[in-house]
N, C-alpha and C positions, 0 to 999 in steps of 0.2 A: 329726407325720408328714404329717397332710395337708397344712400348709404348704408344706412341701421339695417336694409334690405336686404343690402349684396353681404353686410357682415353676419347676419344671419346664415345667410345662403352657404356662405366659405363653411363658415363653422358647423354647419350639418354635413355638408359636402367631404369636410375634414373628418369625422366622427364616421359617419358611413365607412370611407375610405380605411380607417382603422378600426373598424367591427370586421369589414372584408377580409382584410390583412389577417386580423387575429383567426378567422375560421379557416382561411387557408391553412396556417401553417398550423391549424390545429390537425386537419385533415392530415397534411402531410406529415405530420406528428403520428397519426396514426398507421400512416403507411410505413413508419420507420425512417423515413426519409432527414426528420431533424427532432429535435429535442427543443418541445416550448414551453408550454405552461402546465401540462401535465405527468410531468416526473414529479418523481418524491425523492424528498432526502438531497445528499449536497452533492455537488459532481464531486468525481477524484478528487480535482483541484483543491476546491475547496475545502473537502476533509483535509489534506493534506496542511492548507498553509493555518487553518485551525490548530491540528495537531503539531504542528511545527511550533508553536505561538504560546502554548500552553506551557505552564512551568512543569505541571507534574508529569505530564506527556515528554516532554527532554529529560525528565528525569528516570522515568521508563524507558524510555529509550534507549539512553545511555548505558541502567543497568541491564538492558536486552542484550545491545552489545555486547559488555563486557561479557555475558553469562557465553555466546555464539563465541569468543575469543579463548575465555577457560576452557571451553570446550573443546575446539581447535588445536591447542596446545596440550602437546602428551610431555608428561615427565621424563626428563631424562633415565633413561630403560639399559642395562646392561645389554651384551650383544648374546645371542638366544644360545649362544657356546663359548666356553672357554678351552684353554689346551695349557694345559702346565707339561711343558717339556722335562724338567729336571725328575717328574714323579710320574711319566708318562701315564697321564689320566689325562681324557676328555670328557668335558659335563657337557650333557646337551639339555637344555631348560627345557621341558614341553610347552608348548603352546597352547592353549584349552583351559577347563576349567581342570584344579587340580585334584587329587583323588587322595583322601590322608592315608599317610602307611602305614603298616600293622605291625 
């Protein structure tokens, strides 16, 4: 009988001891100090290896990329002057938006 006693005893002693736990670090939750059971939503992490995992998410991605890469990449552009020696002229291209001529 005193067994079923002392197994009692543990297992409320146990249960206490993580009711306490849980209000501390709720407390301390509140003071900023950690992050426990009352956040919302998923950490960084988490979104991350979700987003990572998804098929249509790497497929977004992927075309994010590419769109940040065309963007990046300017077309091959002539140089903003040329100089023809044999007819002595030089064109100098403006830079700006162009203005039609009359």
């Amino acid at each position: 009988m005193t067994n079923a006693v002392w197994q009692v005893a543990v297992l409320a002693g146990l249960a206490a001891a993580i009711f306490l736990a849980d209000r501390a670090l709720l407390w301390m939750e509140g003071r900023g100090w950690v992050h426990w059971r009352r956040r919302r939503g998923l950490s960084a992490m988490g979104a991350d290896l979700l987003r990572d995992l998804s098929p249509a998410a790497q497929t977004q991605r992927r075309e994010l990329e590419q769109e940040r890469v065309r963007k990046n990449v300017r077309p091959a552009e002539e140089p903003p002057f040329q100089v023809d020696l044999d007819a002595k002229v030089v064109r100098i291209r403006a830079r700006g938006p162009q203005r039609p001529r009359r």
